[in-house]
N, C-alpha and C positions, 0 to 999 in steps of 0.2 A: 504494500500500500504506500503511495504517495502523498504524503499531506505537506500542502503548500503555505509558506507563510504569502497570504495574495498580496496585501500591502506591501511588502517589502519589494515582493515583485514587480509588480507595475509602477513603483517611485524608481527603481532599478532602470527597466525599461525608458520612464520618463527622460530620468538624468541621465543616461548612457546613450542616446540615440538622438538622431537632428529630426528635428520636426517633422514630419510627415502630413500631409495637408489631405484630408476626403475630400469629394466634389463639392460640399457646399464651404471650402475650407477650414473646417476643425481641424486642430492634430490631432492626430491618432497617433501616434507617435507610440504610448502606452498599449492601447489596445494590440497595436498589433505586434509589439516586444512580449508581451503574455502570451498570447498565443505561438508565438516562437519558441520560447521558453519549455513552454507546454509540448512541443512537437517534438522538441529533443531529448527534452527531461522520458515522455512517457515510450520513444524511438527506443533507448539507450537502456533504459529499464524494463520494462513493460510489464507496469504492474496491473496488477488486479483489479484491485481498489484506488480510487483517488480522492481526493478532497480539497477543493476551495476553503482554507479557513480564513474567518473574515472577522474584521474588526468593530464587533457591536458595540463596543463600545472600546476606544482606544486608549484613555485615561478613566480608568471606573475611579469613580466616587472612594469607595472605600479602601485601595490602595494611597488616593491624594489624602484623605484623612489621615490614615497613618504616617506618612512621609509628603507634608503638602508642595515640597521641592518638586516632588515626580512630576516626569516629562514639559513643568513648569516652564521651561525652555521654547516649547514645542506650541506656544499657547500666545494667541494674537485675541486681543478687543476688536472687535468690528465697531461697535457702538459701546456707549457707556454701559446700556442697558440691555450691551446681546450676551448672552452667554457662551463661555470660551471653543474656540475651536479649534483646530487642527491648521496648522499654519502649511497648507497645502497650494502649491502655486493653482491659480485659475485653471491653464490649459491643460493641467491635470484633471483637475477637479471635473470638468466636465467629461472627462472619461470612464472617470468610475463606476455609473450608471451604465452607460455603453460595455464597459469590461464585463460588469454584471450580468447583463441582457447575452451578451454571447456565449459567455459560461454555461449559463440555464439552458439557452438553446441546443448548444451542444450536447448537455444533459451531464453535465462536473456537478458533484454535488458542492452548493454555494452555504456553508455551515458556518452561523456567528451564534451568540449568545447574548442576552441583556446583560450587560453590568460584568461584561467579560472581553478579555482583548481578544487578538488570533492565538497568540502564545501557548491564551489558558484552553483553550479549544483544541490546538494540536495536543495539548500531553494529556489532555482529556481521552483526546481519538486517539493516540498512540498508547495508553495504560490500559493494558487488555483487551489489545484487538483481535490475538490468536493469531498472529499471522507478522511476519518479517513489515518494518516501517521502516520507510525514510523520510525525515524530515525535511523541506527543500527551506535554506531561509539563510540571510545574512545575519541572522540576530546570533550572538556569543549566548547569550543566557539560557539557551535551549540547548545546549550541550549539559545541561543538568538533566538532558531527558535520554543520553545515552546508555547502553545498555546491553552489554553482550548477549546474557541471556535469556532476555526478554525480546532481542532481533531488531532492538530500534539505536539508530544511528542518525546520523546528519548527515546532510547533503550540503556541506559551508558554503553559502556565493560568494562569499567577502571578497574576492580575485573575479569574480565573475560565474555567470552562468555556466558558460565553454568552459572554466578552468575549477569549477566549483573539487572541494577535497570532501573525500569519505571520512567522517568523524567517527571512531569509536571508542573504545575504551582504552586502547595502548596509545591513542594518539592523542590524546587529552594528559595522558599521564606524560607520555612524550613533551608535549607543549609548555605545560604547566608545574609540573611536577606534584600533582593531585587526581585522585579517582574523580573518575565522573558525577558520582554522587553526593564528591565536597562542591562541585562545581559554582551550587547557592551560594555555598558560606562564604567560598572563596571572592563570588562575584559583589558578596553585600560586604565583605572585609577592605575588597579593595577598592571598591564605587565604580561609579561609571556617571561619568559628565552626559553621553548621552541621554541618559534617564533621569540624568537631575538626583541622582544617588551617590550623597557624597562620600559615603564612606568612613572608615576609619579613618580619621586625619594623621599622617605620617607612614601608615600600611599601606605599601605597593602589592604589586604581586609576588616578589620573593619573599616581602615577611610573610604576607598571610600564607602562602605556599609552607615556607616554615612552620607557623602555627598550626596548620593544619595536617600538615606533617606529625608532629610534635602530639596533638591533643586530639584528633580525629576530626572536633566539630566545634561550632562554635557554643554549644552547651561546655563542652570541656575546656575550651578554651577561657571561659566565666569562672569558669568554677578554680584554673587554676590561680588567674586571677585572686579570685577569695581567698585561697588557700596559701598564706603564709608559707609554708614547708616547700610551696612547688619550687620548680627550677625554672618559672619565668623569670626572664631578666628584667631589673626595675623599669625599663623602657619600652618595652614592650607594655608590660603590666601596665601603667599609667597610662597610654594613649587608649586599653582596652575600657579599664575604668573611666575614663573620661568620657568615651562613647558608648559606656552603657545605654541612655535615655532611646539612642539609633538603633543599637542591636536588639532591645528588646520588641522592638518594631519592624527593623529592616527585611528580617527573615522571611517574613509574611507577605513581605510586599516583591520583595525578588521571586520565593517562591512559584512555580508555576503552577496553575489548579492542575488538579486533576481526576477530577468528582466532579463536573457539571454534568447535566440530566442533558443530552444529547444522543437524540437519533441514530443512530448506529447502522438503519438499514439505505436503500438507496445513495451505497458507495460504490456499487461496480462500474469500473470503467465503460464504458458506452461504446460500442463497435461501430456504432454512427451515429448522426447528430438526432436529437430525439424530437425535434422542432425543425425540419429542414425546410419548411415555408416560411420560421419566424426568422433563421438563419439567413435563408438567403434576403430577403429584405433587409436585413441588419446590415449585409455582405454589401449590397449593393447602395444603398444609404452612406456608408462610411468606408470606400473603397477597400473592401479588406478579400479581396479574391484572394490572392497571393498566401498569405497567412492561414486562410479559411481553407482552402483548397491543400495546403500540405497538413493540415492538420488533421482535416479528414483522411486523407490518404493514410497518415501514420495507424490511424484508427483503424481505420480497414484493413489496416497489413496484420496487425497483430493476430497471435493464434485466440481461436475460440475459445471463449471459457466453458470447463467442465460444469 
């Protein structure tokens, strides 16, 4: 199964490619880098199952309560009295819908949740699927969802689509010098300016790689803290104590879910498009022959499922 982070994707698409103009002059520039994307990722793989995961919501509520820094970056006023948005260039934004519309028609299954980002949706769909995952995404924080024995891995774009690397558990430890499953503690010890997560002030990634070396998690990492007798070193010890008030929050908020009430059926790959009247007017509307035309082929090529 292939679960896509979509957002990352089509911003991907967006900022990596020159405009592209349909007949009535949109870009499409996005639309049709997703469907690329798509033609190669599912050519190269050829999975089963696939899934659109979508950002119902991109900043929920209840992670800015906790850490109200998060994605705080990422967040424009339109008005005094509009509520925040996603600081999304325009000739994006009106692709999104269009991205949407073609997905469906093709019959991808398009999976978000209320009060939950893509993130929380892949490790939702990837925690007991029964079945080998890849996760396609440039986001770092979803290598907490790697997994040898469970069959889920990443698919990294951070280099790109064409050059994307297979994430699993010796290559994390490779990278990092931590299991995949310290992956959270690591990622809330050391922050990330992306996400407006500041982190342990003074912990890089080789101390906390250290400490979590050292103490497993950042439950032991507290406690050694507490613990007079340990063998932290006073410097250590004090930037830990100083960011208590964050670790006791941050964990929760880096954490990815992985328990939302999500639909599980209507993931089989599609062997052709399942709307191929609402497809081709879509096709034809926003010049996308090219795109539309190898991606159904890719679909028709693949073997049938049992």
């Amino acid at each position: 199964m292939l679960l896509l982070d979509t957002a990352g994707l089509y911003f991907r698409a967006f900022f990596g490619a020159p405009e592209i103009l349909s007949p009535d002059g949109t870009n499409v520039n996005a639309v049709r880098g997703i469907l690329g994307y798509l033609s190669q990722l599912v050519d190269q793989y050829q999975p089963t199952h696939l899934a659109c995961c979508w950002d119902d919501d991109w900043r929920p509520q209840w992670r800015v309560d906790l850490i109200p820094s998060y994605k705080a970056h990422r967040v424009v006023e339109v008005v005094a009295e509009a509520p925040d948005v996603e600081e999304v260039p325009d000739p994006l934004e009106v692709q999104v819908p269009v991205i949407r519309e073609v997905l469906e028609a093709f019959g991808f299954a398009v999976i978000g949740a209320p009060g939950y980002e893509a993130d929380d949706v892949i490790g939702t769909l990837a925690t007991g699927a029964g079945m080998p995952v890849d996760v396609v995404t440039g986001d770092r924080d979803l290598f907490q969802l790697v997994d040898d024995a469970a069959g889920v891995r990443v698919l990294y774009v951070g280099k790109g689509v064409g050059r994307h690397e297979r994430v699993d558990e010796e290559w994390v430890l490779a990278k990092y010098g931590i299991r995949a499953d310290q992956y959270a503690d690591f990622a809330t010890l050391r922050g990330d300016a992306s996400d407006g997560l500041p982190g342990v002030k003074g912990v890089g990634e080789k101390t906390a790689a250290t400490l979590l070396q050292k103490y497993g998690d950042i439950d032991g990492i507290v406690a050694a803290v507490a613990d007079p007798g340990s063998d932290l070193g006073p410097g250590p010890r004090l930037k830990i104590r100083d960011a208590a008030p964050y670790l006791e929050v941050a964990p929760t908020v880096v954490a990815v879910a992985r328990d939302i009430d999500l639909p599980r059926d209507g993931l089989a790959l599609p062997a052709a498009p399942v709307d191929p009247a609402g497809l081709a007017e879509l096709t034809e509307r926003w010049g996308l022959a090219s795109p539309v035309e190898r991606l159904t082929g890719v679909l028709a090529a693949l073997p049938a499922l049992s």
